[in-house]
C-alpha positions as protocol buffer text, in pm:
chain_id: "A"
residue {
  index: 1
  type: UNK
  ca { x: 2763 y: -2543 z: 753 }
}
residue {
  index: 2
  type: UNK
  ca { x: 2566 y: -2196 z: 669 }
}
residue {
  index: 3
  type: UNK
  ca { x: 2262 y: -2427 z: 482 }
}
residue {
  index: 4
  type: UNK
  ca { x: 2060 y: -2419 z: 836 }
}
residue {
  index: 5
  type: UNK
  ca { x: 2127 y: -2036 z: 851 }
}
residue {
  index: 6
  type: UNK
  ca { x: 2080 y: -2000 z: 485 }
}
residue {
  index: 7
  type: UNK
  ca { x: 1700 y: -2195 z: 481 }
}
residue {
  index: 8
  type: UNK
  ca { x: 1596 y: -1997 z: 835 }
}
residue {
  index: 9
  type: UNK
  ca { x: 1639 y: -1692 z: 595 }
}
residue {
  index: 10
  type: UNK
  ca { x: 1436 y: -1860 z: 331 }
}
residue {
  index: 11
  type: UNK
  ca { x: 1180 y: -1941 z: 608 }
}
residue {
  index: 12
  type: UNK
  ca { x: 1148 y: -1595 z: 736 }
}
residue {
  index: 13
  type: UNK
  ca { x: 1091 y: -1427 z: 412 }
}
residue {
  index: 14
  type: UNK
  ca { x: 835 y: -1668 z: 288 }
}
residue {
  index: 15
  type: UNK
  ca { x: 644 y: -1587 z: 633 }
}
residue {
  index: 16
  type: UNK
  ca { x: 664 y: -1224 z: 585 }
}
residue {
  index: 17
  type: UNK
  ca { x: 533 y: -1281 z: 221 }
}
residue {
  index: 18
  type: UNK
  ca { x: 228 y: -1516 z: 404 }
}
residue {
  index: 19
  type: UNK
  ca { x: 132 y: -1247 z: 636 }
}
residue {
  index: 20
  type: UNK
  ca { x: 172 y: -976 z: 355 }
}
residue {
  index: 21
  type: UNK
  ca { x: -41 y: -1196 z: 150 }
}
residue {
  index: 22
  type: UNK
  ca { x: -284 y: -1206 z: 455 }
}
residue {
  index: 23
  type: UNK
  ca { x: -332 y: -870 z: 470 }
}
residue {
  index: 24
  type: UNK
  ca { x: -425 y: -840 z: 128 }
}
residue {
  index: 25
  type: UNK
  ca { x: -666 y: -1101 z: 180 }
}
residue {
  index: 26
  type: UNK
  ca { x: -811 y: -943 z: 506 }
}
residue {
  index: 27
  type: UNK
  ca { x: -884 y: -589 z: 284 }
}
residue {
  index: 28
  type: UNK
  ca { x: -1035 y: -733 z: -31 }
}
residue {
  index: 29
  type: UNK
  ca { x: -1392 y: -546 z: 105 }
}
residue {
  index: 30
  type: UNK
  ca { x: -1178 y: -224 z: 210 }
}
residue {
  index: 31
  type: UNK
  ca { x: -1289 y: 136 z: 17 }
}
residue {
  index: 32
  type: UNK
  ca { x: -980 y: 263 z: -137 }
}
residue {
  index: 33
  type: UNK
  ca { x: -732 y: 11 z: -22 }
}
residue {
  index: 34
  type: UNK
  ca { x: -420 y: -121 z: -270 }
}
residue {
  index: 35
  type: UNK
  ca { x: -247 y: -416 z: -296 }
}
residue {
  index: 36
  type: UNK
  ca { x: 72 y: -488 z: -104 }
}
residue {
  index: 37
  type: UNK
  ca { x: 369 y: -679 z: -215 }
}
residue {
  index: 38
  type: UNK
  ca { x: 665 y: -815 z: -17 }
}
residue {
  index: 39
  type: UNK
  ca { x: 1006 y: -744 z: -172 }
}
residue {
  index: 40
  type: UNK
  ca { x: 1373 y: -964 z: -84 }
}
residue {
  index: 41
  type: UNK
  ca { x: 1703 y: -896 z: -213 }
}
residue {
  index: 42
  type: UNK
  ca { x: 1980 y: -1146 z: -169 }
}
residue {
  index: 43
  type: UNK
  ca { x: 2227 y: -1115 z: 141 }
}
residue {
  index: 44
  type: UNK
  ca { x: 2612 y: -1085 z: 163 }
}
residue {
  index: 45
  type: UNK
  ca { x: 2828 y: -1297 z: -40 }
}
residue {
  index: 46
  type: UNK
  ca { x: 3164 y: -1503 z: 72 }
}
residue {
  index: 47
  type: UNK
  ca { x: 3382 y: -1464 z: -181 }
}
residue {
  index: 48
  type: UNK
  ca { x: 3567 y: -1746 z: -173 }
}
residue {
  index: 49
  type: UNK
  ca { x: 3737 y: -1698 z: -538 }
}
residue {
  index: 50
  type: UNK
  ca { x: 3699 y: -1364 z: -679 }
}
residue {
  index: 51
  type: UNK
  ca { x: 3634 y: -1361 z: -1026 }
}
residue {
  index: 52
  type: UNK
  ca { x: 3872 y: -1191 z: -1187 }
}
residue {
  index: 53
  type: UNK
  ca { x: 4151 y: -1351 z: -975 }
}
residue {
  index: 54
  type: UNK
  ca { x: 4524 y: -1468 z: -1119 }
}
residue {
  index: 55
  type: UNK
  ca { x: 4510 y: -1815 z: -1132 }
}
residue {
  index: 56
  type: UNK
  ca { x: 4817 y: -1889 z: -1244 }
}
residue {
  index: 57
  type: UNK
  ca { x: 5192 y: -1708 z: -1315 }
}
residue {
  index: 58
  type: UNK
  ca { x: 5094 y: -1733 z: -1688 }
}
residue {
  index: 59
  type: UNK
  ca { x: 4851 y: -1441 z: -1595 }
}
residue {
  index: 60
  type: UNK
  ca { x: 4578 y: -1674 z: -1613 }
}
residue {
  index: 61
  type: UNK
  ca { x: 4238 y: -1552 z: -1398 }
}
residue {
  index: 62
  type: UNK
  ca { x: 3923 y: -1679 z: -1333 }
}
residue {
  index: 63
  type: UNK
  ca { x: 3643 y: -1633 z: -1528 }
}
residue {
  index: 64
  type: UNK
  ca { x: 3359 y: -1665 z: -1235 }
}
residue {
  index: 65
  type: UNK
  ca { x: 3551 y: -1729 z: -990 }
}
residue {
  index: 66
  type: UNK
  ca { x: 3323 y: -1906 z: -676 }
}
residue {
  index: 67
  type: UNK
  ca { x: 3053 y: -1658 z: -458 }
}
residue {
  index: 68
  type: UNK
  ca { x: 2849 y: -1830 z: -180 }
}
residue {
  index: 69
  type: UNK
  ca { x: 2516 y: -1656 z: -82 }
}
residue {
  index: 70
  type: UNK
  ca { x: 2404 y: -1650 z: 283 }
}
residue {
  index: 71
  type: UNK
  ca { x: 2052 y: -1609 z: 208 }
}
residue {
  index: 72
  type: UNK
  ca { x: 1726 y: -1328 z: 145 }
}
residue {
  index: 73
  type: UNK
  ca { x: 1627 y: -1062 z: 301 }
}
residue {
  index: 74
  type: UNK
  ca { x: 1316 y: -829 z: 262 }
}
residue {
  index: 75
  type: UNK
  ca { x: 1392 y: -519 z: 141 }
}
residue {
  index: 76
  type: UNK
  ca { x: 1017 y: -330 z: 143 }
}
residue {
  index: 77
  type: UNK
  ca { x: 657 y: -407 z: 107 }
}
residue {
  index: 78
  type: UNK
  ca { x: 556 y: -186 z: -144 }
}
residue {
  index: 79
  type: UNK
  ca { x: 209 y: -67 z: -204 }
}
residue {
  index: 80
  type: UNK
  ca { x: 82 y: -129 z: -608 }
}
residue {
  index: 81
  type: UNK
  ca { x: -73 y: 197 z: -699 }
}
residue {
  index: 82
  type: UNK
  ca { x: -352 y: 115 z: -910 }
}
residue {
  index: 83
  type: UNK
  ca { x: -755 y: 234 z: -958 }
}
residue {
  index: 84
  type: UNK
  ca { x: -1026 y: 29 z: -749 }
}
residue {
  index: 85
  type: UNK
  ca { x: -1352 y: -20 z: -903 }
}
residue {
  index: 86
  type: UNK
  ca { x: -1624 y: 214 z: -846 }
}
residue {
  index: 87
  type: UNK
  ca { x: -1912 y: 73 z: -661 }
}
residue {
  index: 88
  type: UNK
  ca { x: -2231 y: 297 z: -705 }
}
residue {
  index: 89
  type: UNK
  ca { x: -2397 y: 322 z: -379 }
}
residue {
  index: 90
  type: UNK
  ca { x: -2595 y: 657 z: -411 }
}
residue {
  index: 91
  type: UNK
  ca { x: -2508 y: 815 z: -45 }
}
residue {
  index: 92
  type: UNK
  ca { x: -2515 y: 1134 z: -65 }
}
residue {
  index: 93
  type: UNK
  ca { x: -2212 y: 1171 z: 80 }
}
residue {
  index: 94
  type: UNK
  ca { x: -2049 y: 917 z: -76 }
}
residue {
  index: 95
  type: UNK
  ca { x: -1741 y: 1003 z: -300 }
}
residue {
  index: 96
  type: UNK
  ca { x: -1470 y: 783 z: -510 }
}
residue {
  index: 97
  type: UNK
  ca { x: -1138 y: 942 z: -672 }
}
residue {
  index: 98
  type: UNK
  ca { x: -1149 y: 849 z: -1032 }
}
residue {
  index: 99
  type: UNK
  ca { x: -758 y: 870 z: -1080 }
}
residue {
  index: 100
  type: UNK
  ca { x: -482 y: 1056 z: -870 }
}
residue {
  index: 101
  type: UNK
  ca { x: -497 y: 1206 z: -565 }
}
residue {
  index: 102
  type: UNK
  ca { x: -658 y: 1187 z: -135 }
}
residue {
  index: 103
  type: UNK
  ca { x: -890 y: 1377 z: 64 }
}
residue {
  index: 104
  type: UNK
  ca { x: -716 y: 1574 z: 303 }
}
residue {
  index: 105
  type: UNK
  ca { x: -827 y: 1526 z: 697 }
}
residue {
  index: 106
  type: UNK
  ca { x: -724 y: 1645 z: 983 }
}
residue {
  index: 107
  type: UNK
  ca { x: -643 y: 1456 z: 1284 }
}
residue {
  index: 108
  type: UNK
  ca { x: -671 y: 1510 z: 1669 }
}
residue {
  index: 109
  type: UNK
  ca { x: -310 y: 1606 z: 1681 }
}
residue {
  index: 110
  type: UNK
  ca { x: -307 y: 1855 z: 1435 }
}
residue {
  index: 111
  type: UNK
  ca { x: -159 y: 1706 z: 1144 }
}
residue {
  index: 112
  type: UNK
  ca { x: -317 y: 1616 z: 798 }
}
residue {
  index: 113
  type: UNK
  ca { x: -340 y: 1294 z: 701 }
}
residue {
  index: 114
  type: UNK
  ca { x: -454 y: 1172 z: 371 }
}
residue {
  index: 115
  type: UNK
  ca { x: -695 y: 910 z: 225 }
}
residue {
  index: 116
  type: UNK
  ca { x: -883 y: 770 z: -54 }
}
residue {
  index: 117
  type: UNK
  ca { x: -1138 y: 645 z: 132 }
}
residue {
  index: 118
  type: UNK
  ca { x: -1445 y: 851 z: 53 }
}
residue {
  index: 119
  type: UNK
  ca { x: -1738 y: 681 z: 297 }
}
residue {
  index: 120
  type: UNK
  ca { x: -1792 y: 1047 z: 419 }
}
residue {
  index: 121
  type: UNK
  ca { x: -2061 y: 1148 z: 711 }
}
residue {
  index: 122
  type: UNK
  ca { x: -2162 y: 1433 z: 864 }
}
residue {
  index: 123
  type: UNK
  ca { x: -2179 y: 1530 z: 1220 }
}
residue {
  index: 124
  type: UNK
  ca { x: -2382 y: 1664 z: 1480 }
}
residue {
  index: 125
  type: UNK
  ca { x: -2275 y: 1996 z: 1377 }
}
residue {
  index: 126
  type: UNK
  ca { x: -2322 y: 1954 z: 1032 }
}
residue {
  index: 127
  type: UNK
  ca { x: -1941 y: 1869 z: 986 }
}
residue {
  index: 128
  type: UNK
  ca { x: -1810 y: 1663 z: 703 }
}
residue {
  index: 129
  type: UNK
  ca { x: -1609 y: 1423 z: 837 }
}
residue {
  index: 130
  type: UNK
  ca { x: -1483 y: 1066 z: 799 }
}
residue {
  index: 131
  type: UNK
  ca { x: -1617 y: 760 z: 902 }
}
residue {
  index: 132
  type: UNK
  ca { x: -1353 y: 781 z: 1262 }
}
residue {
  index: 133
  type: UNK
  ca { x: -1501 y: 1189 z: 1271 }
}
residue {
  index: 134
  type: UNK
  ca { x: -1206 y: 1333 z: 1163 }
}
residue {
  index: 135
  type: UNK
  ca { x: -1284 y: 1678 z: 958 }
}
residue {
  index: 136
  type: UNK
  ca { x: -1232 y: 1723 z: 595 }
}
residue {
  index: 137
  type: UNK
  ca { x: -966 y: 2001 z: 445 }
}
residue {
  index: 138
  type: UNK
  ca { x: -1107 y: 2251 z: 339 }
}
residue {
  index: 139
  type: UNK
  ca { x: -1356 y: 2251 z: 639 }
}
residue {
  index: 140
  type: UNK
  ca { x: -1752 y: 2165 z: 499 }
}
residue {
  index: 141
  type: UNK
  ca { x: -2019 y: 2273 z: 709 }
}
residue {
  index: 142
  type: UNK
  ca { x: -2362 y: 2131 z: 557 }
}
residue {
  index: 143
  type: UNK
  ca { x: -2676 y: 2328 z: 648 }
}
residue {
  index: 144
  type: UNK
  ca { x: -2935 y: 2239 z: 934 }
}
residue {
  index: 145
  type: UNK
  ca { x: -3231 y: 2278 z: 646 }
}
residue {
  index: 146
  type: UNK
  ca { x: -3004 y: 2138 z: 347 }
}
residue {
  index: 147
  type: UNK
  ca { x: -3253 y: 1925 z: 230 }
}
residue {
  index: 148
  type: UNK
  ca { x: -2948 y: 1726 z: -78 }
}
residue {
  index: 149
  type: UNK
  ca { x: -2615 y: 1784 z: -124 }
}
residue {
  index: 150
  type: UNK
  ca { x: -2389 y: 1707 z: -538 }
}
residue {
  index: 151
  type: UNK
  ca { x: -2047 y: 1710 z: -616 }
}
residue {
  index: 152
  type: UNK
  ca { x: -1999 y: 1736 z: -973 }
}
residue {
  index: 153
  type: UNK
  ca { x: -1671 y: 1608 z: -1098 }
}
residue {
  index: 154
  type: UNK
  ca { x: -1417 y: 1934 z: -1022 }
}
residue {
  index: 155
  type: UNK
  ca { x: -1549 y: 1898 z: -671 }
}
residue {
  index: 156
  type: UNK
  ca { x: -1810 y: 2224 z: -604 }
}
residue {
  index: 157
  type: UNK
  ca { x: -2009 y: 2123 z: -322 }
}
residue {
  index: 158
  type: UNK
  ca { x: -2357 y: 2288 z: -331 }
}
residue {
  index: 159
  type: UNK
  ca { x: -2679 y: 2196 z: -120 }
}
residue {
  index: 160
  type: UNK
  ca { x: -3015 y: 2270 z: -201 }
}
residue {
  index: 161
  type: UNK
  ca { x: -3320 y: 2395 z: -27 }
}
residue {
  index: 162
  type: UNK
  ca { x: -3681 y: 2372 z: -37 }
}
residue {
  index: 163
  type: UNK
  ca { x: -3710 y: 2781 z: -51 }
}
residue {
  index: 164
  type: UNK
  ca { x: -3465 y: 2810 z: -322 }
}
residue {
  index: 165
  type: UNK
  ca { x: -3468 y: 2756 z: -683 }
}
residue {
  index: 166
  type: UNK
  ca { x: -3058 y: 2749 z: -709 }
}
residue {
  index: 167
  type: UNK
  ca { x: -2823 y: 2589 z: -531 }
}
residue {
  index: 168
  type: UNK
  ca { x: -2591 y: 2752 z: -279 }
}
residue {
  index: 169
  type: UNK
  ca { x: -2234 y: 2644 z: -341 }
}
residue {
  index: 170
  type: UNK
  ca { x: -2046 y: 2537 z: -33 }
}
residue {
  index: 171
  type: UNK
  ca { x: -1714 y: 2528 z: -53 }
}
residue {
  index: 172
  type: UNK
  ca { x: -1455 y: 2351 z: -374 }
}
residue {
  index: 173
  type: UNK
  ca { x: -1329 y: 2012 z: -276 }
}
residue {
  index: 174
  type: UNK
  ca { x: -968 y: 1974 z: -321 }
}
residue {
  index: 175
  type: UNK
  ca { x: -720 y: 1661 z: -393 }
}
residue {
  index: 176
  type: UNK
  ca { x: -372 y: 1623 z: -271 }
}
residue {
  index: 177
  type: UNK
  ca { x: -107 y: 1459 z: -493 }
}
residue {
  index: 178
  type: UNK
  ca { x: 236 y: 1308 z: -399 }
}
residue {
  index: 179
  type: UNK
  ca { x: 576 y: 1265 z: -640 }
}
residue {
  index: 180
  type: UNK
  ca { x: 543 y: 902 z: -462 }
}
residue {
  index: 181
  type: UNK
  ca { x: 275 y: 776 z: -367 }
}
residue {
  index: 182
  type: UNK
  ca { x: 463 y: 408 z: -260 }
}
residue {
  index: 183
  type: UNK
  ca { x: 611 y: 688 z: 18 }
}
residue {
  index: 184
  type: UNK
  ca { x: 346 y: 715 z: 201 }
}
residue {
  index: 185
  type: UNK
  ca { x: 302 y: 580 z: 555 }
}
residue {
  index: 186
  type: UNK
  ca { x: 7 y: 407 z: 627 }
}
residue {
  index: 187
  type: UNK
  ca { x: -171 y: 487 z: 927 }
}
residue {
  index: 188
  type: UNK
  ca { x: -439 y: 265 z: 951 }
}
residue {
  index: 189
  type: UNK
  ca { x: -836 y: 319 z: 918 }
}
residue {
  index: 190
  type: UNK
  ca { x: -737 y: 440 z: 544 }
}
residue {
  index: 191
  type: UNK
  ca { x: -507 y: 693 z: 634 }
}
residue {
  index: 192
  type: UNK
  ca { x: -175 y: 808 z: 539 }
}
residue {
  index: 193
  type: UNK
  ca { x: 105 y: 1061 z: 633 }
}
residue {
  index: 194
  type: UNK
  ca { x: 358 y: 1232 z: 415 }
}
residue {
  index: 195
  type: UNK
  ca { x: 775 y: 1140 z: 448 }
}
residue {
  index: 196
  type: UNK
  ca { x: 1034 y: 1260 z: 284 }
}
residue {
  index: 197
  type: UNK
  ca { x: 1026 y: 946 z: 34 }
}
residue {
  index: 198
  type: UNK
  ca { x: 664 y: 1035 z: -40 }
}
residue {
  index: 199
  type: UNK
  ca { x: 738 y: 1428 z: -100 }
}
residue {
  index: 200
  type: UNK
  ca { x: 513 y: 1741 z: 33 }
}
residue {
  index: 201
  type: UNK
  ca { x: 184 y: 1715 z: -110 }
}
residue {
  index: 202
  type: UNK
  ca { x: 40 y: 1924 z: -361 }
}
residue {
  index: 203
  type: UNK
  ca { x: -294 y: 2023 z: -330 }
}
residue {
  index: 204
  type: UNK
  ca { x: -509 y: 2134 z: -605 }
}
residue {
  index: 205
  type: UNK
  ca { x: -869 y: 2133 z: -778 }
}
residue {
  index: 206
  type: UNK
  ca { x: -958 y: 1770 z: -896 }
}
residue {
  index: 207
  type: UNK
  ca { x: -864 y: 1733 z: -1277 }
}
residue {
  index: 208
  type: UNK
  ca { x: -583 y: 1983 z: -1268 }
}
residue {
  index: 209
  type: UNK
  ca { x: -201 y: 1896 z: -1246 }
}
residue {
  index: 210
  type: UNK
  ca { x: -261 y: 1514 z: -1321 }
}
residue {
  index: 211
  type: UNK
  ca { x: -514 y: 1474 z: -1026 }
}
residue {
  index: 212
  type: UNK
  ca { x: -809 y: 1283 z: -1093 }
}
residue {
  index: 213
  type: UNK
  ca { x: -1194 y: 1352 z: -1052 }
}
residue {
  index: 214
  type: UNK
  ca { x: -1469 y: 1325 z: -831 }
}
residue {
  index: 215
  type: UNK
  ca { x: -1751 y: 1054 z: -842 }
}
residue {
  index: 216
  type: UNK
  ca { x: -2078 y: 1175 z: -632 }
}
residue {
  index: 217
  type: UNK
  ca { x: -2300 y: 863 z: -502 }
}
residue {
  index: 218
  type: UNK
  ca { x: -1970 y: 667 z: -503 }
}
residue {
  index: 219
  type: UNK
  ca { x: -1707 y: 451 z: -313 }
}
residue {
  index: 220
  type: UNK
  ca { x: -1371 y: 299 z: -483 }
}
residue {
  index: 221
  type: UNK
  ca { x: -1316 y: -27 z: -393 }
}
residue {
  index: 222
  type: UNK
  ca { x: -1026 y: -226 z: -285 }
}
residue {
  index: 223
  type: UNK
  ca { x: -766 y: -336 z: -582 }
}
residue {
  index: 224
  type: UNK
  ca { x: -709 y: -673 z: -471 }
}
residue {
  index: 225
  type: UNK
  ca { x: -712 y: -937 z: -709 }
}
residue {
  index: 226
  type: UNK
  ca { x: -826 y: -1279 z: -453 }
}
residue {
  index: 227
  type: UNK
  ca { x: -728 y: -1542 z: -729 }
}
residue {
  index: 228
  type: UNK
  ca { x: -408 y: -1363 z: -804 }
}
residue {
  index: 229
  type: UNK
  ca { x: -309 y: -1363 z: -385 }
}
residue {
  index: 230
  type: UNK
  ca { x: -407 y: -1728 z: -345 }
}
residue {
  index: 231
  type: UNK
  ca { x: -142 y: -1823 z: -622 }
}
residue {
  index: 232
  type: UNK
  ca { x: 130 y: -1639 z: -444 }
}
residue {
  index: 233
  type: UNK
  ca { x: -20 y: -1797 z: -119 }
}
residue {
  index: 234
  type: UNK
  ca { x: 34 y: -2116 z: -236 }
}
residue {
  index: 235
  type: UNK
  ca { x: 372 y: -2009 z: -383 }
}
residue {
  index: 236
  type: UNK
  ca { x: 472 y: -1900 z: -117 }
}
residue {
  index: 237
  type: UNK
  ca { x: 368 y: -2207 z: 108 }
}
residue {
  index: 238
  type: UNK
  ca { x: 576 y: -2406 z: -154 }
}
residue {
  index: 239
  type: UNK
  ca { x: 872 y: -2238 z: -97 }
}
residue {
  index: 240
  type: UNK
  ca { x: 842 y: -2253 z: 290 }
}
residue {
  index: 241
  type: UNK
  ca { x: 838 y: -2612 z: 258 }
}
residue {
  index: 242
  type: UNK
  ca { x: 1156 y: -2629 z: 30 }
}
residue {
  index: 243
  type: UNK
  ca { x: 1331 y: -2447 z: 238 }
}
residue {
  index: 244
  type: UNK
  ca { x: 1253 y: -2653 z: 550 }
}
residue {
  index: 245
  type: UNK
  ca { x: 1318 y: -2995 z: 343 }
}
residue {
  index: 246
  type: UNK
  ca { x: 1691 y: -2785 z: 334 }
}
residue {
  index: 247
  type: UNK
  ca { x: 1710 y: -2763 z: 705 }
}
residue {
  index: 248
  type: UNK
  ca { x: 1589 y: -3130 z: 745 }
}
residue {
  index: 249
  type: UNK
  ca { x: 1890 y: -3256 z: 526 }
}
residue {
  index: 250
  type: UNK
  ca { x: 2160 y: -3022 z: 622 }
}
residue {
  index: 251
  type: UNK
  ca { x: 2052 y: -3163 z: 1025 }
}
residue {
  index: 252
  type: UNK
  ca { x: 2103 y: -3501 z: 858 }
}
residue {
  index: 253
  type: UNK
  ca { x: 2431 y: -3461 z: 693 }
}
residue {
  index: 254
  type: UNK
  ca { x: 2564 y: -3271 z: 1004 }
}
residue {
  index: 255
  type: UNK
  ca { x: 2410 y: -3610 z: 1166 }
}
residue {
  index: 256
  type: UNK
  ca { x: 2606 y: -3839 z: 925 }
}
residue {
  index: 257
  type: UNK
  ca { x: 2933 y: -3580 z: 1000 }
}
residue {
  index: 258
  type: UNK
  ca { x: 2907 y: -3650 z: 1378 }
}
residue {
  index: 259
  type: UNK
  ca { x: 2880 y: -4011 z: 1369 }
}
residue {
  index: 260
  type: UNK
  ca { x: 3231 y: -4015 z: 1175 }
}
residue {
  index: 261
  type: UNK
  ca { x: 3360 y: -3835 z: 1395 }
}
């Protein structure tokens, strides 16, 4: 009997939707962070009458014919791309992506990683860096006697002084967009990496080639929707139980099978 086998599937899949679900839950106060969703596609099927099949010498075949399933299997948990509300906080280095695109940062290894998460700081050296100290690309060095920094919406960084009328600009912020953006591994601590699903990024000025814009004296926050992930949670629990009522009466059946035996 493949039922047991068939319902452990069931099980499984409905756990990893729980702990997707979880995680969701877990990152409803994280800057930048998207929605997840677990996604199953049906297993192997036993072909026990191909449809199609002659039936009989009259030339006769069957219309369905008869296809057992052996169960679900995830297939991805894809992120849902979509724009986090802006949350004025007035830091002054403090900046949300209204629309396409990452930061670019460098980590300790070398390698750039990418991330929407704009909760910037600066270091002892006057570094811009993320909130883990990793540098910003293109490299911003803010002035000892900077006494304010803007970023107006193309992403020219300038810093003013008490000695000068006009501000000095800095450097030009850039954005980095992806053919996919579901491609993208995540790293953790609001970071991603490019793969070949998620294409070569493309770096350009903000507002050019589809990319979005800057916000100064802004964060984005997360995109998930709590009432939304507690339905699924308790979807999800729902079908867990279902397919552990399956288990319970296929063990009862095999039960009633031994004893006539």
């Amino acid at each position: 009997m493949n039922a047991l086998k068939i319902a452990a599937t069931g099980m499984s899949a409905q756990q990893t939707r729980v702990e997707v679900i979880s995680n969701n839950l877990a990152n409803m106060s994280t800057t930048g962070y998207n929605t997840r969703r677990a996604e199953f596609a049906d297993l192997h099927y036993q072909q026990v009458a191909r449809a199609g099949s002659i039936n009989a010498s009259d030339g006769t075949v069957l219309p369905a014919g008869v296809q057992l399933g052996l169960g679900v299997r995830p297939t991805s948990v894809s992120v849902t791309v979509a724009q986090g509300a802006l949350e004025q906080t007035g830091g002054d280095l403090d900046l949300a992506i209204e629309g396409r695109g990452y930061l670019e940062v460098t980590l300790p290894s070398g390698i750039s990683a990418y991330t929407r998460d704009g909760g910037l700081k600066r270091s002892g050296d006057g570094l811009v860096v993320t909130s883990d100290g990793y540098p910003l690309v293109p490299n911003v060095t803010i002035p000892e006697d900077a006494v304010s920094i803007s970023v107006n919406a193309d992403g020219e960084l300038y810093a003013y002084f008490d000695d000068r009328i006009e501000p000095e600009l800095l450097e030009q912020l850039t954005l980095a967009g992806f053919t996919n953006e579901k491609g993208l591994e995540a790293l953790g601590s609001n970071l991603f990496s490019e793969t070949p699903a998620s294409g070569p990024a493309t770096v350009s000025n903000a507002g050019t080639n589809g990319l979005g814009v800057f916000r100064h004296g802004y964060l984005e926050g997360s995109s998930v929707d709590a009432v939304r992930e507690v339905t699924e949670l308790i979807e999800a629990q729902r079908g867990y139980e279902l397919n552990a009522k399956v288990i319970t009466a296929a063990d009862q059946m095999l039960g009633a099978t031994t004893q006539i035996r």
